[in-house]
N, C-alpha and C positions, 0 to 999 in steps of 0.2 A: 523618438524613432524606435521603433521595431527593431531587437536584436536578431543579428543576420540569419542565423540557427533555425529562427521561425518564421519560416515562408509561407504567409496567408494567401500569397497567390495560388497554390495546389491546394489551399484547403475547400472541405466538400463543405456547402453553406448550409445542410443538415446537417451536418456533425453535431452530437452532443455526447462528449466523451467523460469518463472516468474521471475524477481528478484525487491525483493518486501524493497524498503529502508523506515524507520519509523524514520524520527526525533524528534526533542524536542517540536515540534510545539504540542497546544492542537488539540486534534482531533482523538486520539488511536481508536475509535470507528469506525470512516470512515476505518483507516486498519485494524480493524477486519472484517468487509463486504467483503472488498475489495479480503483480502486472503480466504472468507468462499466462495465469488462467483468465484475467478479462482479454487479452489478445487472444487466446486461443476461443474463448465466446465471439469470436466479432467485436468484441466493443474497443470503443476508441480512448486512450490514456492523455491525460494531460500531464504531466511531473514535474512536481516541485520536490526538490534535494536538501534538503535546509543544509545552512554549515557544516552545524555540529554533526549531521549525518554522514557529510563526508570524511570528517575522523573516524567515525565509525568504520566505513563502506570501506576505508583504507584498513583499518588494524583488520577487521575480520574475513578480508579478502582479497588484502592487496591492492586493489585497482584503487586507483585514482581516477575520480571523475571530476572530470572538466567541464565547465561553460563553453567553451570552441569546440570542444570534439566529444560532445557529449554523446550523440549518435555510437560513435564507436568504441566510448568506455559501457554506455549500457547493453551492446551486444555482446561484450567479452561478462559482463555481471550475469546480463540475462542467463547466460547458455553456462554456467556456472553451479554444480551442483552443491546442496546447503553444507556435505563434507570440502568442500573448497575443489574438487578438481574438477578443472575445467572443460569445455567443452561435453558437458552431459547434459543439456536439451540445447537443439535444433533452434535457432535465431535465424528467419527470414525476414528480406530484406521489405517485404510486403507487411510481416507481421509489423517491422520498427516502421513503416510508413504512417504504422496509426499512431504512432506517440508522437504528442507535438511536449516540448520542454523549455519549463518557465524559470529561470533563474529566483534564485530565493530572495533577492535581494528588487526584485522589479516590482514596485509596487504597483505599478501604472500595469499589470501584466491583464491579460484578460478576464481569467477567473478572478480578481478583484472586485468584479462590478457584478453587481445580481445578474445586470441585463444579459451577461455573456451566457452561454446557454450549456447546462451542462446536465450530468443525470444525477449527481450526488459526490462525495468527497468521504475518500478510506486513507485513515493515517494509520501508519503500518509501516514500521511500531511508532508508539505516540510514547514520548519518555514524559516525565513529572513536568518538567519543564514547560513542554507543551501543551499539556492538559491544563496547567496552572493559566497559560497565556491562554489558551483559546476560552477556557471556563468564566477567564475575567476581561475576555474582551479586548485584551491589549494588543494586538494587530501588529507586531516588533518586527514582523518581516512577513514575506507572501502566504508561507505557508500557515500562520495563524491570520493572516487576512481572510482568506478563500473560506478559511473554516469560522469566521464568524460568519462570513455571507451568506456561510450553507446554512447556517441555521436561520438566520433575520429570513431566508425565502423560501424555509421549512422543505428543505431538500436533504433525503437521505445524508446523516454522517454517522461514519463508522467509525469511530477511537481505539484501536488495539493498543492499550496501553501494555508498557515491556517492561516491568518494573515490579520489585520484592525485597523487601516488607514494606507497606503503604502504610504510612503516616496520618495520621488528623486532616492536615491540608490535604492533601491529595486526596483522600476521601472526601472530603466536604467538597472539592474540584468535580469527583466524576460524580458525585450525585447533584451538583450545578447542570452538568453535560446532560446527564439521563434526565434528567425536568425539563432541559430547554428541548430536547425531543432527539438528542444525539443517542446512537446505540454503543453502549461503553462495553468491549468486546477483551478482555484481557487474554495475551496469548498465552495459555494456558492447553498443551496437546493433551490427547487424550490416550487411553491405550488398547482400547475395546475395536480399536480399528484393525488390529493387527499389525502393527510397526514393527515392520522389519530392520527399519533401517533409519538416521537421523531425518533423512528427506519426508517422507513417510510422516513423522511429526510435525515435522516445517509443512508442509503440504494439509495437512487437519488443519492447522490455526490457519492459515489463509484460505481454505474450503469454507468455512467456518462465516470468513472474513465477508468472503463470494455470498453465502448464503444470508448473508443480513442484509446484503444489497442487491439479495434476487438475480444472481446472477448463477444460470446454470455452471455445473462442472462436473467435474468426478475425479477429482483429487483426493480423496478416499473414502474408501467404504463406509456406507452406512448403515446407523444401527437398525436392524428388522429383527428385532425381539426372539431373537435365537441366540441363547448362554454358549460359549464356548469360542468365537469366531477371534476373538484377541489370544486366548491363549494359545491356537494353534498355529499363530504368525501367520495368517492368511493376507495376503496381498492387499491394498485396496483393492477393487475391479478396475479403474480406469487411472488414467492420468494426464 
């Protein structure tokens, strides 16, 4: 049976959303962007939370998120700025209509099966861990389930691996990912944008993120081949 949380009866039977996996890697900040700019595009999020993510999502922000009340731990996350204080972007209750959220532990969940229908899968951040499992196919809980799918049905996956200094393994891992047709995205900000501020950075790596999966934004400014535009701390244009 269908956990309660996810009620398929309001679901729109074109939906084909996002599916958005968070591992244990540090980094919760890049997928709160990440999910506030496919909602702010229109598009619709599926979220898998892995465990070890929720250690994370606790130490680097306090909140605990729950399987029963997960709705109202991801609106206090979302509206969350990447310096931790709260309530610095706007969380409607129309935007959280379009995340539907998968427990990590449901294997039977829907993005497990090809036939469920989706646009692609962005792990953000993807720790070693992940990379190792999804690379070799081990399928240990949903959120390395979905991402072998994505690839067996050659549907966009984005890997933002969060991790320094990479090892032998892990390398021999993301060049596995980059063969089997995954785009292996390492959050890595940049500073030509003009960063003013930590968000600023958090907001490039998930623009970044958005941009490999064609997904409009303006989460910061980009480069147009004019020298000077980072060192004057110029704003992104959008957000």
């Amino acid at each position: 049976m269908e956990p309660p949380h996810n009620d398929t009866s309001k679901q729109d039977p074109g939906r084909r959303p996002w599916v958005v996996g968070i591992s244990g890697a540090s980094g919760t900040p890049y997928a709160a962007s990440v999910v506030r700019g496919l909602l702010a595009a229109g598009e619709a999020v599926d979220l898998i939370v892995s465990r070890a993510s929720r250690l994370t999502l606790l130490d680097e922000t306090g909140i605990a998120f729950r399987d029963a009340h997960w709705r109202e731990d991801l609106r206090e996350w979302l509206a969350r700025g990447a310096d931790g204080k709260p309530g610095t972007f706007p969380v409607t209750e129309r935007a959280l209509d379009a995340v539907r959220y998968w427990p990590a532990g449901d294997l039977a969940a829907g993005p497990s099966s090809g036939s469920y229908p989706v646009q692609g899968m962005l792990i953000v951040p993807a720790s070693t861990a992940c990379v190792a499992g999804v690379a070799l196919g081990l399928s240990k809980d949903l959120l390395q389930r979905v991402a072998s799918v994505t690839l067996k049905e050659r549907r966009p996956l984005v890997v933002a691996v969060r991790e320094t200094p990479l090892n032998g393994p892990t390398l021999k891992h993301l060049v596995a990912l980059d063969e089997a047709g995954a785009v292996v995205l390492p959050a890595s900000p940049a500073f030509y944008a003009g960063a003013t501020h930590i968000q600023d950075l958090v907001d490039f790596v998930a623009g970044r993120v958005l941009d490999a999966a064609q997904v409009p934004h303006g989460l910061y400014r980009r480069w147009e081949g004019e020298l000077g535009g980072g060192s004057k701390g110029e704003a992104p244009k959008a957000r």
